[in-house]
C-alpha positions in Angstrom: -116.3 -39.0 -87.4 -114.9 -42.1 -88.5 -117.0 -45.6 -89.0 -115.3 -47.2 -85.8 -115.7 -43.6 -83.7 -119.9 -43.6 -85.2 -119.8 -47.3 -83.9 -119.0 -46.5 -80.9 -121.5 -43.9 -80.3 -124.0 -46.7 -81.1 -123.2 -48.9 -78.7 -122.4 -46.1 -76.0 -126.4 -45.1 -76.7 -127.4 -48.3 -76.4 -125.8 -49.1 -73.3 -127.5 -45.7 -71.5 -130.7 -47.1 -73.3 -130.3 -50.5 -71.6 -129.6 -48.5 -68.3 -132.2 -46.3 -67.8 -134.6 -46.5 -64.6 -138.3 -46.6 -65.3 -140.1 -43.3 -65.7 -140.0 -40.0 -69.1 -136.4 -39.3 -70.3 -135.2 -36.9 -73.4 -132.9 -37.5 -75.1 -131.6 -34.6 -77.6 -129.7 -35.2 -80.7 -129.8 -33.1 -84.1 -129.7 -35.4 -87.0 -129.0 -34.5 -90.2 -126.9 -36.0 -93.5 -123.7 -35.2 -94.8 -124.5 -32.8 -97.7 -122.8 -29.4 -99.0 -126.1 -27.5 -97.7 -125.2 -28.7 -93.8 -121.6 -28.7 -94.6 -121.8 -24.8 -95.1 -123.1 -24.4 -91.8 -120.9 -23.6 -88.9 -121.7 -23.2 -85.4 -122.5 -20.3 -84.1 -119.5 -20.2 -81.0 -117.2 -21.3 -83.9 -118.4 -19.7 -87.2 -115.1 -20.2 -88.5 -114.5 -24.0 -87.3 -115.1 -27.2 -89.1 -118.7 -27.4 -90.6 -121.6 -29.3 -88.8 -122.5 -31.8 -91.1 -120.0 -34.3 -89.9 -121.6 -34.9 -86.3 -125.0 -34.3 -87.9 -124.8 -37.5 -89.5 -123.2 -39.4 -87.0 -126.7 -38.6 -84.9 -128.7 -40.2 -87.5 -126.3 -42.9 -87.6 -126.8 -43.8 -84.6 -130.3 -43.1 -84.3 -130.7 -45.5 -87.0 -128.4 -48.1 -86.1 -129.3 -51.5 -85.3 -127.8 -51.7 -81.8 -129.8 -48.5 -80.5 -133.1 -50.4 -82.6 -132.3 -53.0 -80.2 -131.8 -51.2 -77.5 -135.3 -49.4 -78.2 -136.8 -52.9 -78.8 -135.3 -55.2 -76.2 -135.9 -52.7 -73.0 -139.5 -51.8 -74.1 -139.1 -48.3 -74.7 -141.6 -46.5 -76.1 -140.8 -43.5 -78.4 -142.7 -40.2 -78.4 -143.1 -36.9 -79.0 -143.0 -33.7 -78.2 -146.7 -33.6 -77.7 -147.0 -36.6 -75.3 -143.8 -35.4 -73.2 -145.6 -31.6 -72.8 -149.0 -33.9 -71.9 -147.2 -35.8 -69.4 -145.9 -32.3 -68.0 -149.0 -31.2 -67.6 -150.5 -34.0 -65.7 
């Protein structure tokens, strides 16, 4: 993924941040970095396709970028875990 295409995914997250009604939402990414351990791995529908790493950092791009920090910040959205969403489950 390409600097303008991991750009893009910033903003697009940011906008569905900015969007979202009140109440407990998930969102599921799996970050990672760009490094020959992650590049070796391949999915498991596609062992023999193009290695994982790749999108893997474009999550934690995004998840780091200022425009979904903003997004976070300027909506008052509060970030938690798995241990608060299974409390709030439970109530």
């Amino acid at each position: 993924m390409g600097a303008a295409a991991a750009e893009e995914q910033s903003r697009a997250t940011a906008q569905v941040l900015a969007e979202l009604p009140p109440g407990l939402w998930l969102q599921v990414t799996h970050p990672g970095l760009d490094v020959p351990e992650m590049q070796a791995m391949r999915p498991a529908w596609d062992p023999a396709g193009e290695s994982i790493a790749r999108a893997r950092a474009a999550d934690t791009a995004m998840l780091t970028s200022d425009a979904v920090a903003a997004a976070i910040r300027e909506n008052n959205l509060e970030l938690v875990g798995y241990r608060d969403l299974h409390s709030a489950e439970c109530q």
